[in-house]
C-alpha positions, 0 to 999 in steps of 0.5 A, spaced: 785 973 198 785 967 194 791 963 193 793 963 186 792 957 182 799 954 179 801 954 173 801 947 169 808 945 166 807 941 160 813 936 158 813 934 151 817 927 150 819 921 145 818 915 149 820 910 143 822 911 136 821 905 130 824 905 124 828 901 119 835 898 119 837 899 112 837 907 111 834 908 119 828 911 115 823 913 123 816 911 121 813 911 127 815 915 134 812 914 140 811 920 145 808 923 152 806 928 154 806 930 161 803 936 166 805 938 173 803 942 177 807 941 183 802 938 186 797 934 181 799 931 174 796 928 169 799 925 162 798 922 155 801 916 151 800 917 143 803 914 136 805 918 130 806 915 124 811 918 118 811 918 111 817 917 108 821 924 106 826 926 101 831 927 104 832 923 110 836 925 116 842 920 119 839 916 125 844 918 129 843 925 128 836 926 130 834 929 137 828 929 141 827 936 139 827 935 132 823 928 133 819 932 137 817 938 132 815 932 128 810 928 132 806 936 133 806 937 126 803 930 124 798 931 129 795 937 127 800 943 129 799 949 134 790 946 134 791 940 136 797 941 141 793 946 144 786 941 144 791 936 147 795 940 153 787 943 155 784 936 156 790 935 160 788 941 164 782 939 165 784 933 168 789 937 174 782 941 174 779 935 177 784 933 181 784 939 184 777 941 185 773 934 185 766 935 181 764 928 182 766 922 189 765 916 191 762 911 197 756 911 202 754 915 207 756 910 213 
């Protein structure tokens, strides 16, 4: 019976956040995204930017999960997250089952 293959768990992640010092307005985050496999991991670093909302949230009150929420929807949604988290995959894929290699014969 062949083993079976491990799931891969992505971690979503704020790295950095900008914004501006009069009101604390977040226009730009800085996110990571990580797979892992428990033997293989792969991983990814982007920027979104903001526009300003109507209602801004104190600075202070933000969390990584809100933040988060933001960056996912300002990149396109469930699509895109999904197209993200697969390119990933397939890198574990590859680290996995190596489809090319390097060197000489000798």
């Amino acid at each position: 019976m062949p083993a079976a293959i491990p799931t891969t768990t992505f971690t979503w992640a704020i790295a950095n956040l900008e914004r501006e010092t009069a009101d604390g307005f977040v226009f730009t985050a800085h996110y990571t995204v990580n797979a892992n496999d428990g033997t293989y991991s792969s991983g990814a670093y982007g920027s979104v930017g903001f526009q300003r909302p109507d209602n801004l949230i104190p600075f202070a009150d933000l969390t990584e999960a809100e933040v988060i929420d933001w960056v996912k929807e300002a990149l396109g949604g469930a699509d895109k997250i999904a197209e993200i988290e697969a390119a990933l995959q397939s890198q574990i894929d590859e680290q996995r089952a190596p489809t090319k290699a390097a060197g000489v014969p000798w």
